[in-house]
Backbone and ligand atoms as CSV (ligand in chain L), in Angstrom:
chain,resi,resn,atom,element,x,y,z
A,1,UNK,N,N,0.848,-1.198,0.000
A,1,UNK,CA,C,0.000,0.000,0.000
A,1,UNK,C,C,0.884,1.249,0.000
A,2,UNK,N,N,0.494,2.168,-0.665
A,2,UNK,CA,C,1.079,3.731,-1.188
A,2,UNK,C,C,0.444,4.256,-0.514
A,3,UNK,N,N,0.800,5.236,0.367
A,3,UNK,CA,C,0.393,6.643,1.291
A,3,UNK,C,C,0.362,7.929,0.077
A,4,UNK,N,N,-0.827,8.398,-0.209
A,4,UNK,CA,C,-0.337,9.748,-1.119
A,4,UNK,C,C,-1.055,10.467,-0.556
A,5,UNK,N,N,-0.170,11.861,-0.533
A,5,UNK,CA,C,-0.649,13.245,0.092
A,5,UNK,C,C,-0.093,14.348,-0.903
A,6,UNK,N,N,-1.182,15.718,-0.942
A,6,UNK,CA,C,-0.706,16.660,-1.618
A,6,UNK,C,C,-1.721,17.579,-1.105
A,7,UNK,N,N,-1.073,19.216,-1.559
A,7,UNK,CA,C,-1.654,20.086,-0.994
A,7,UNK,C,C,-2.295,20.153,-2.720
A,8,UNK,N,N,-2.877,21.738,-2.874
A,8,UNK,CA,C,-3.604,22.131,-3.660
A,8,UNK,C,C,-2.521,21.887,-4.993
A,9,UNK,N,N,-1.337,22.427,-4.511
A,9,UNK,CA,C,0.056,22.558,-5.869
A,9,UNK,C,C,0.339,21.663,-6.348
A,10,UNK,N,N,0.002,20.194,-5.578
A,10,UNK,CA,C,0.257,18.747,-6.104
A,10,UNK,C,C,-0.809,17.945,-6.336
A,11,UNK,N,N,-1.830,18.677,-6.528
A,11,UNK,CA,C,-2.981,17.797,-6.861
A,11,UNK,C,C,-3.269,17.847,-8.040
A,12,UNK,N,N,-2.612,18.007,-9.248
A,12,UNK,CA,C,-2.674,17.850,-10.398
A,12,UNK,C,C,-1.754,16.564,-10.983
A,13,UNK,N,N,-0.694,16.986,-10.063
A,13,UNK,CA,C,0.056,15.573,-10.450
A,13,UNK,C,C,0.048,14.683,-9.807
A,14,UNK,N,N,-0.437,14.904,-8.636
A,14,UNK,CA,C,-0.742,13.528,-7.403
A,14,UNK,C,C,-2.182,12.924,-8.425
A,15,UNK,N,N,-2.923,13.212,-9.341
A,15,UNK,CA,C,-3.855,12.387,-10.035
A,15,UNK,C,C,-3.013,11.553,-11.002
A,16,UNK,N,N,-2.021,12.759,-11.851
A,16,UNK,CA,C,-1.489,11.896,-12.516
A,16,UNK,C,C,-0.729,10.596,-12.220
A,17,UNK,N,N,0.122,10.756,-11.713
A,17,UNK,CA,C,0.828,9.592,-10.366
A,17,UNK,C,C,-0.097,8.484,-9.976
A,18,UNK,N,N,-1.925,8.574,-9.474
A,18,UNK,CA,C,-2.666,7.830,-9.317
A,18,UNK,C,C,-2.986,7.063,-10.546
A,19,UNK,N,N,-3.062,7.542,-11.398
A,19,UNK,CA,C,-3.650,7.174,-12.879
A,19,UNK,C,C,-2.031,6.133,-13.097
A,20,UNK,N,N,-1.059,6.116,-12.966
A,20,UNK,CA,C,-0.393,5.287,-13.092
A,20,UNK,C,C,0.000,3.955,-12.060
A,21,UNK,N,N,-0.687,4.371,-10.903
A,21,UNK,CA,C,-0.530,3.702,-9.659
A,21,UNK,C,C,-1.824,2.439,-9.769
A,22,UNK,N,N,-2.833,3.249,-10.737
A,22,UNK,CA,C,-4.133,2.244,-10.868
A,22,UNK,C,C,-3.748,1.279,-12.053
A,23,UNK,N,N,-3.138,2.110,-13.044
A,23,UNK,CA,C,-2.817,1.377,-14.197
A,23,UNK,C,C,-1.736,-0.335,-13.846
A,24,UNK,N,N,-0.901,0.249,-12.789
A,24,UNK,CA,C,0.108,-0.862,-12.806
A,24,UNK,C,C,-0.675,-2.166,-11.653
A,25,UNK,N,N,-1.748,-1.733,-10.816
A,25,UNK,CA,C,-2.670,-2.049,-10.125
A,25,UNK,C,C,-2.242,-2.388,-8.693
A,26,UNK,N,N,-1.441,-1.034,-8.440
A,26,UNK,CA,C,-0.632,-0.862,-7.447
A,26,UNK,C,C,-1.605,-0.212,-6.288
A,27,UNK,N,N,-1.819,-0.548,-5.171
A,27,UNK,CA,C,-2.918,-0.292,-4.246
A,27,UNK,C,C,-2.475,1.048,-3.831
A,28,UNK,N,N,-3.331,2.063,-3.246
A,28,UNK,CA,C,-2.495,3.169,-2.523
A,28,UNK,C,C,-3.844,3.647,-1.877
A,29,UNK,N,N,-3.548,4.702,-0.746
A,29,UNK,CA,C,-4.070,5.187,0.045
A,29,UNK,C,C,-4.123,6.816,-0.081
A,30,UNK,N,N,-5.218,7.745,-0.303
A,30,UNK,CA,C,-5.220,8.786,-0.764
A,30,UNK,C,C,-5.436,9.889,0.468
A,31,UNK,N,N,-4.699,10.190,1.211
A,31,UNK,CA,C,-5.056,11.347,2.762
A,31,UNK,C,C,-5.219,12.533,2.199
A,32,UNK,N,N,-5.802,13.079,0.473
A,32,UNK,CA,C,-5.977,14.334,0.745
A,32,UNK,C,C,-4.871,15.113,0.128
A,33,UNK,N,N,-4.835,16.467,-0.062
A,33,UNK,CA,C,-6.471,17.001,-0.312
A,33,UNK,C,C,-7.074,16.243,-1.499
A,34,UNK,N,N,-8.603,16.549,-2.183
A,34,UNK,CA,C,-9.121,16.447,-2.491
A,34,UNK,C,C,-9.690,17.435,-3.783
A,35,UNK,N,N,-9.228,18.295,-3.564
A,35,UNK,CA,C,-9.842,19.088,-4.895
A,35,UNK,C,C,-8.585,20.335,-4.655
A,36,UNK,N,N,-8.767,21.201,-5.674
A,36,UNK,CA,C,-7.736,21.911,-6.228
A,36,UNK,C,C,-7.811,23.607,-5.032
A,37,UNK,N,N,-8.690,23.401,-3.914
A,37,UNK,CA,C,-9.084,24.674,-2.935
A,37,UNK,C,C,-7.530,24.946,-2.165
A,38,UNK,N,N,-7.109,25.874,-2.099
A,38,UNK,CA,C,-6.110,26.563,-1.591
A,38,UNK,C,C,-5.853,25.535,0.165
A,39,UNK,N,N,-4.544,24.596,0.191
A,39,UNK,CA,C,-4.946,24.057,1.906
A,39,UNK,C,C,-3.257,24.194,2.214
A,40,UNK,N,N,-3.185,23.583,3.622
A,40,UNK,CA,C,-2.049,23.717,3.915
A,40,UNK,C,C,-1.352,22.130,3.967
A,41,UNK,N,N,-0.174,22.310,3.208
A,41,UNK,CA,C,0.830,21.410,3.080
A,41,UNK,C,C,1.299,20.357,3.891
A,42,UNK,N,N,1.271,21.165,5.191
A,42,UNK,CA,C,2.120,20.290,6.355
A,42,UNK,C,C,0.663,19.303,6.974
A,43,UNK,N,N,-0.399,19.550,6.849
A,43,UNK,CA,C,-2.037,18.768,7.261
A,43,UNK,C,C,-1.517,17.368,6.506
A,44,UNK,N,N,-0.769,17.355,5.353
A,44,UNK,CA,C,-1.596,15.753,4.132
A,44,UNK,C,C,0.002,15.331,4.504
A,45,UNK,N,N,1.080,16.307,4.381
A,45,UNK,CA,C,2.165,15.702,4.223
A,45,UNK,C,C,2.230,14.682,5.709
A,46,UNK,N,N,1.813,15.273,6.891
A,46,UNK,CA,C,1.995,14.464,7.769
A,46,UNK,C,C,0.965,13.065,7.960
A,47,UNK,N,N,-0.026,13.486,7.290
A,47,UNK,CA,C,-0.791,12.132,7.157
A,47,UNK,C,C,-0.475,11.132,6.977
A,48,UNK,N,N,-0.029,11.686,5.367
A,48,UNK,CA,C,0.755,10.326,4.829
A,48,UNK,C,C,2.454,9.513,5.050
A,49,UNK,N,N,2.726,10.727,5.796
A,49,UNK,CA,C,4.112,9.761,6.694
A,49,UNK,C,C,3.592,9.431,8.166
A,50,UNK,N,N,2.842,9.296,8.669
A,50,UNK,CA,C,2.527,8.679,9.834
A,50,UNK,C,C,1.789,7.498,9.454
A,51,UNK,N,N,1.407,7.038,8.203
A,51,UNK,CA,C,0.965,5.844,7.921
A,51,UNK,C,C,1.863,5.482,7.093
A,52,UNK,N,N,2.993,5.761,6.925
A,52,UNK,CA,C,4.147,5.241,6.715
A,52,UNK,C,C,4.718,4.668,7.927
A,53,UNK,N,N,4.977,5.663,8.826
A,53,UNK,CA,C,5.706,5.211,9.768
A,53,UNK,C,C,5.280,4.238,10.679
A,54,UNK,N,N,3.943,4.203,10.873
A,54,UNK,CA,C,3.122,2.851,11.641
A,54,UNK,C,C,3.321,1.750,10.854
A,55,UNK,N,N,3.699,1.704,9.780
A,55,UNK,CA,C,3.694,0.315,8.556
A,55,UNK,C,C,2.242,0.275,8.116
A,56,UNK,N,N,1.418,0.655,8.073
A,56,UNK,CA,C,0.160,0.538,7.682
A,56,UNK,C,C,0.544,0.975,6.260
A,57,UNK,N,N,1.265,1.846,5.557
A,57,UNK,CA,C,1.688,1.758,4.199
A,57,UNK,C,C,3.337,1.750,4.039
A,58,UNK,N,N,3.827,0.951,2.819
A,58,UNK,CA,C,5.205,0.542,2.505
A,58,UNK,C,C,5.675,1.812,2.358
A,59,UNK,N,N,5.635,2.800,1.417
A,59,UNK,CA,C,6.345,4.003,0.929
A,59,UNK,C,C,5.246,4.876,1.004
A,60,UNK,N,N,5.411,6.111,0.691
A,60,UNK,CA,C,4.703,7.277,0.294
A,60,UNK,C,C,5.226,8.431,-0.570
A,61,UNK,N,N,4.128,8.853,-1.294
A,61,UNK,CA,C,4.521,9.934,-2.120
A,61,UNK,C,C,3.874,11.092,-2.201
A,62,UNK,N,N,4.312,12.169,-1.800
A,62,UNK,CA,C,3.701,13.607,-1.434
A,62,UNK,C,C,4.021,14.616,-2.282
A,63,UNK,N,N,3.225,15.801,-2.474
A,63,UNK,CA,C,3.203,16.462,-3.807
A,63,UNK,C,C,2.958,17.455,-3.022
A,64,UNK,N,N,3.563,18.929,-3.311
A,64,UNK,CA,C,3.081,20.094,-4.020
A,64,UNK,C,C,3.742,20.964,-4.676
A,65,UNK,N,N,3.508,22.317,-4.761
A,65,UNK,CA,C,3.931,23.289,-5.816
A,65,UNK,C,C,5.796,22.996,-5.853
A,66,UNK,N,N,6.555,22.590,-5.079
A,66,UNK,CA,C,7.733,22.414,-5.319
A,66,UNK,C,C,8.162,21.221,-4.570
A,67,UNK,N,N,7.524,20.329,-4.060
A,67,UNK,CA,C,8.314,19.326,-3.298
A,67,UNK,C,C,8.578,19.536,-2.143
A,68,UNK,N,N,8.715,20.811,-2.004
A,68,UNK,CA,C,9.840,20.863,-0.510
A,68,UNK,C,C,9.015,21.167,0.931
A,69,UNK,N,N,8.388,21.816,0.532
A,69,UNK,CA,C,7.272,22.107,1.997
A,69,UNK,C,C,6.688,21.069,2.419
A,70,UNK,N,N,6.024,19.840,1.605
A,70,UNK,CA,C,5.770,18.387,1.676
A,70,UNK,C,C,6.328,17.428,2.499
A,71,UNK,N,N,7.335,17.596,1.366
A,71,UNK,CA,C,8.937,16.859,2.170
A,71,UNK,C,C,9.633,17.246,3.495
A,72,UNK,N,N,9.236,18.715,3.897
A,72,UNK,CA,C,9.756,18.870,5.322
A,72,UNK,C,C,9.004,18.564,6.335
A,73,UNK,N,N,7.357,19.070,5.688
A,73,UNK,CA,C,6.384,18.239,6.851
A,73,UNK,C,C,6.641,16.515,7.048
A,74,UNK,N,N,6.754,15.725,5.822
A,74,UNK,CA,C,6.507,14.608,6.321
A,74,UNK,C,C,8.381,13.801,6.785
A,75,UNK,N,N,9.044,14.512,6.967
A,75,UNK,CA,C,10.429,14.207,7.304
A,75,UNK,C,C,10.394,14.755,9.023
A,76,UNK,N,N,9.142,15.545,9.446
A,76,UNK,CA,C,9.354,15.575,11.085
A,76,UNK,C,C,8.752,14.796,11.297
A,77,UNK,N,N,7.909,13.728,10.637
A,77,UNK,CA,C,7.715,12.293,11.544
A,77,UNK,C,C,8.441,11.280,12.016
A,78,UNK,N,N,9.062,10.735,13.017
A,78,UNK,CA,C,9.928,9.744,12.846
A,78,UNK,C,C,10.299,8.777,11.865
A,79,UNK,N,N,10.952,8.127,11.694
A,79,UNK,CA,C,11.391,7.326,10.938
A,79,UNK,C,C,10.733,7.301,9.729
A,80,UNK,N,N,10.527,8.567,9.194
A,80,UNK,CA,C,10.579,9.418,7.585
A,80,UNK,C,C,11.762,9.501,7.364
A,81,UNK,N,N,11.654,9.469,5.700
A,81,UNK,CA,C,13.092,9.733,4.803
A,81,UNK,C,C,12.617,9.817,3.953
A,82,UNK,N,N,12.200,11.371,3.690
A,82,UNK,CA,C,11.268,11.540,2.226
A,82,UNK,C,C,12.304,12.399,1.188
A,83,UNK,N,N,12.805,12.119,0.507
A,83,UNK,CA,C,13.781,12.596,-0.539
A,83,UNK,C,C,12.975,13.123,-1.750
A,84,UNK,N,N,13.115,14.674,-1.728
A,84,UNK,CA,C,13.007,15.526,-2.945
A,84,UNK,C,C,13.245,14.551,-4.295
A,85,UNK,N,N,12.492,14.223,-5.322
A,85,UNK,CA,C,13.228,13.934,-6.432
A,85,UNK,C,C,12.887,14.880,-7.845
A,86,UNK,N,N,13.931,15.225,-8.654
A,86,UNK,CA,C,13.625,15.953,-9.896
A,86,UNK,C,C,13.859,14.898,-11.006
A,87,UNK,N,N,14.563,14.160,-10.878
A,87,UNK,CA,C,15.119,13.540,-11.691
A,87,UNK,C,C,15.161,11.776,-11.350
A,88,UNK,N,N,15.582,10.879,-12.209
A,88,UNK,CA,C,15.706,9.415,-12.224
A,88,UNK,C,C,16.469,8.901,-10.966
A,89,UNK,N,N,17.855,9.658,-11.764
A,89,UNK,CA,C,19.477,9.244,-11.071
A,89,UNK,C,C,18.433,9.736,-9.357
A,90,UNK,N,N,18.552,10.468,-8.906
A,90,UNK,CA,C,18.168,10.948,-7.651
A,90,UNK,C,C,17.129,10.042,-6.853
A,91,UNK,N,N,16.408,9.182,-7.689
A,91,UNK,CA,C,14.915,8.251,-7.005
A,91,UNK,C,C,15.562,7.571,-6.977
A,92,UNK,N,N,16.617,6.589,-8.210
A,92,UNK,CA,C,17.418,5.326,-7.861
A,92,UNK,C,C,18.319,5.523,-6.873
A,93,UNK,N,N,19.022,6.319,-6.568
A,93,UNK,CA,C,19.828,6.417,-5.311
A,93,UNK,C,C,19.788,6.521,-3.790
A,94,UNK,N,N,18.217,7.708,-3.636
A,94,UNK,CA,C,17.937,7.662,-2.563
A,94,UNK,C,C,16.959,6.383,-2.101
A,95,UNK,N,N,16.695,5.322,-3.066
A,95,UNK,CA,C,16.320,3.875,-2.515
A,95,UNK,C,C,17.431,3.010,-2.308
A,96,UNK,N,N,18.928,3.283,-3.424
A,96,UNK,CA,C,19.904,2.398,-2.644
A,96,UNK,C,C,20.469,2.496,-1.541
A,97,UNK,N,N,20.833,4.222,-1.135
A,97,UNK,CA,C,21.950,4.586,-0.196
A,97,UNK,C,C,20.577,4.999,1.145
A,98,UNK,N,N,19.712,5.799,0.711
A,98,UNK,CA,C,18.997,6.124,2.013
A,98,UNK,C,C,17.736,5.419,2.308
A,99,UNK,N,N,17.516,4.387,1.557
A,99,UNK,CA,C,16.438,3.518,1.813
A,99,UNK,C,C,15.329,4.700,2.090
A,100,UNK,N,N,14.953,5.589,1.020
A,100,UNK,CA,C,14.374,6.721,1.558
A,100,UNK,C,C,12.874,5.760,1.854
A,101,UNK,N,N,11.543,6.230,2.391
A,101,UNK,CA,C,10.700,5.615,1.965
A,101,UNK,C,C,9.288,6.527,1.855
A,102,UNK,N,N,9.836,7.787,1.276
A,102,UNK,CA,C,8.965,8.729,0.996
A,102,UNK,C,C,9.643,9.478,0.151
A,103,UNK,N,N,8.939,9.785,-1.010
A,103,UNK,CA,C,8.820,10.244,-2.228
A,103,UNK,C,C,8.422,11.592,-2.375
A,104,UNK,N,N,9.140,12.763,-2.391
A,104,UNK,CA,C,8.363,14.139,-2.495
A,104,UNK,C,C,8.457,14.929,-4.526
A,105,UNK,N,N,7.249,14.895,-4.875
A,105,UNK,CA,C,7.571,16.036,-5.843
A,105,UNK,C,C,6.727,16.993,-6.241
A,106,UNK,N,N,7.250,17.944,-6.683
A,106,UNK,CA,C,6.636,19.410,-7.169
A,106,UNK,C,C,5.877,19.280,-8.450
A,107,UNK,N,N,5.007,19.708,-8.018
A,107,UNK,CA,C,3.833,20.083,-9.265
A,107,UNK,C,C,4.075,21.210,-10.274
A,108,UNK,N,N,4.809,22.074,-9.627
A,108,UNK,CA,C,5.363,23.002,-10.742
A,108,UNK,C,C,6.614,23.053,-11.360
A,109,UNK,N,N,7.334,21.827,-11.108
A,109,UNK,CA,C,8.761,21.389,-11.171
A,109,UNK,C,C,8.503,20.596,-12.413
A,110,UNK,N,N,8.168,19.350,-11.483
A,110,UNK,CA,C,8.149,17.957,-12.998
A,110,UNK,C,C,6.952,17.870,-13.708
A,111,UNK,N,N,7.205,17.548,-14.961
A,111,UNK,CA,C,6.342,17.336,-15.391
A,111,UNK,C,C,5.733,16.033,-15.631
A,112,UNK,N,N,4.621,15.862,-16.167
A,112,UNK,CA,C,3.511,14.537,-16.034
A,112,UNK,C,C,4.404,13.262,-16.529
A,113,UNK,N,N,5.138,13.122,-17.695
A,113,UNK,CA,C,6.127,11.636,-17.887
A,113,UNK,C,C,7.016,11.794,-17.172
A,114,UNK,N,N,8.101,12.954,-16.961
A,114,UNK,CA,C,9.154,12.418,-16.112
A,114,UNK,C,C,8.671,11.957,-14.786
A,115,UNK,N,N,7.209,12.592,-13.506
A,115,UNK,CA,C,6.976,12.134,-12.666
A,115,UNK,C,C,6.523,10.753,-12.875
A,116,UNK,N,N,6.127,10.252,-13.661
A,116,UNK,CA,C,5.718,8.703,-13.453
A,116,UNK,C,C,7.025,8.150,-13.994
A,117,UNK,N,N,8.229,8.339,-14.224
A,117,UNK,CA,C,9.210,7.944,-14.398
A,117,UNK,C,C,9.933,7.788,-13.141
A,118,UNK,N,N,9.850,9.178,-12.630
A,118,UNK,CA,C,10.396,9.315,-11.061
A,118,UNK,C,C,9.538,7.915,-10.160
A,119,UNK,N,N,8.811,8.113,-10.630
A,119,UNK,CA,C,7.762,7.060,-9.191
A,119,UNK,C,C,8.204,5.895,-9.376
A,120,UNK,N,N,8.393,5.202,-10.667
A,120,UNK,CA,C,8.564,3.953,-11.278
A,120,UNK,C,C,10.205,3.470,-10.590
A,121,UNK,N,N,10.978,4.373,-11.343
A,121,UNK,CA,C,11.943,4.402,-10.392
A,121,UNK,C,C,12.344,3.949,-9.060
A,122,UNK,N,N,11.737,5.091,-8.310
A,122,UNK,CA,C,11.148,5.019,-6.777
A,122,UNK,C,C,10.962,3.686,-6.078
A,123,UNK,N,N,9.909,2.961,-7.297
A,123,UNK,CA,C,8.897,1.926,-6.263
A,123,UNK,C,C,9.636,0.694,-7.110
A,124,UNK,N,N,10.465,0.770,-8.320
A,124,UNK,CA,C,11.432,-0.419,-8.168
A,124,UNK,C,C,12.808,-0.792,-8.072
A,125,UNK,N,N,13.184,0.371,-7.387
A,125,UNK,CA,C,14.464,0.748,-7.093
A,125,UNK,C,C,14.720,-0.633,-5.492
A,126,UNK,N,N,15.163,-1.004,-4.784
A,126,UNK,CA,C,15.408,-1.840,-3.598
A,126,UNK,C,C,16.740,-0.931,-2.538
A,127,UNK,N,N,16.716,-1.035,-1.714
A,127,UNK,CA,C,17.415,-0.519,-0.967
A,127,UNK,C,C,18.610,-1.459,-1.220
A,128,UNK,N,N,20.193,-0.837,-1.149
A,128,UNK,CA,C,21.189,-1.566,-1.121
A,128,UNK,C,C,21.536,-2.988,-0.417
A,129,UNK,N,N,21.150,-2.082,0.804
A,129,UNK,CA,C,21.235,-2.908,2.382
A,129,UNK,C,C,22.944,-2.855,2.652
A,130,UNK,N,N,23.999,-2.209,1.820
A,130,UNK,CA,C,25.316,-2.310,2.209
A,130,UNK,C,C,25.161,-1.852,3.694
A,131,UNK,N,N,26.327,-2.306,4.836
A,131,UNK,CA,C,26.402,-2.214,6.012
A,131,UNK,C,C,26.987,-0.225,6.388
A,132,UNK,N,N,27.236,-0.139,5.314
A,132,UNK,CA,C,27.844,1.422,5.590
A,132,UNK,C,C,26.626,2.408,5.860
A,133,UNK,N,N,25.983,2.261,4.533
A,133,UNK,CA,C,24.293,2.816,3.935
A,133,UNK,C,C,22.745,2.486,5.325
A,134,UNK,N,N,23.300,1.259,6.098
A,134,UNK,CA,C,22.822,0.802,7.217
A,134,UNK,C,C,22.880,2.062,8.204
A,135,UNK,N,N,24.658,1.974,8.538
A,135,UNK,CA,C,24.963,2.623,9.537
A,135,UNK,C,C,24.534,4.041,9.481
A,136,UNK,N,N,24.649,5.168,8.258
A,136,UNK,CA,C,24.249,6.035,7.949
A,136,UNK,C,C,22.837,6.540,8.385
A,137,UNK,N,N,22.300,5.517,8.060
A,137,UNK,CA,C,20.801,5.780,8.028
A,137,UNK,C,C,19.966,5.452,9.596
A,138,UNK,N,N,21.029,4.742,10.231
A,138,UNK,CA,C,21.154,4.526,11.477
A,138,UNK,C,C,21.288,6.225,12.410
A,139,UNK,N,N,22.359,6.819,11.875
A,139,UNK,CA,C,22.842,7.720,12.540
A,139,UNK,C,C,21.871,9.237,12.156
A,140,UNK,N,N,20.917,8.584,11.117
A,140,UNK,CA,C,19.823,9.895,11.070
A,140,UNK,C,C,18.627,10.264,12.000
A,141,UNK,N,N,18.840,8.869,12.787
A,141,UNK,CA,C,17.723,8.890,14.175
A,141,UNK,C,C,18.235,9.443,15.126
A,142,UNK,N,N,19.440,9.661,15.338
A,142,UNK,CA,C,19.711,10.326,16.562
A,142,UNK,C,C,20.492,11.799,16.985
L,1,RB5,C1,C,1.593,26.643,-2.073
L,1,RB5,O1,O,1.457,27.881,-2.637
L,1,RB5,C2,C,3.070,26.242,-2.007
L,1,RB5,O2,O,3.714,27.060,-1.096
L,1,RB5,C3,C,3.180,24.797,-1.659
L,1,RB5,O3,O,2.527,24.037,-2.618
L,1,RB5,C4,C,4.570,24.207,-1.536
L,1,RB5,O4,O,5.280,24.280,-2.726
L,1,RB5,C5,C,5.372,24.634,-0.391
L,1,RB5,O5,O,6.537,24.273,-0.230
């Protein structure tokens, strides 16, 4: 199960993203918002990393106008690691080295193929598991 959250700025591409999430018949969980009305960022972003972080969903992916306000709300939940992505190289890496398991992107950044490229990426990328990449990611909890 997929956690997705977006404010008003990512709800254009948080559909698109769904429309590929249904297509591959990939289950996900939708916290909002809901329609395109002006809301605040840090409400959905934390939604959907606290049902990350309970395990009730595997990864999550959060949207708005740039990624980053998203990504900072749902990175003050514990054991969040939601990595900005613009690009490919950047989704494959932060699943090898940071086992990220939250997905942030901008609605006014990427556009509609490269984000379902980014996601694809994302969700079949595997974490390394090298013992270094362990320890690292170890040392972001404390
Ligand atoms: C909303 O205008 C915008 O600030 C928001 O979508 C996000 O990009 C914040 O970081």
């Amino acid at each position: 199960m997929i956690a997705i959250g977006s404010d008003h700025g990512g709800f254009e591409l948080k559909q698109t993203v769904i429309g590929y999430l249904e297509k591959k018949g990939i289950a996900y969980k939708d916290f909002g918002c809901y329609d395109k009305n002006s809301c605040d960022y840090p409400v959905f972003g934390k939604a959907a990393a606290k049902a990350v972080a309970s395990g009730e969903c595997e990864k999550g992916i959060v949207f708005c106008t740039t990624g980053l306000g998203i990504s900072m709300a749902a990175n003050k939940v514990p054991g969040i690691r939601c990595a900005v992505c613009q690009d490919c190289y950047s989704a494959k890496m932060t699943r090898l080295h940071n086992d990220a398991n939250m997905l942030a992107l901008g609605g006014g950044i990427v556009g509609p193929n490269l984000a379902v490229e980014i996601t694809e990426t994302f969700l079949n990328t595997p974490f390394s598991g090298e013992e270094k990449h362990c320890r690292r990611i170890g040392m972001l909890e404390t």
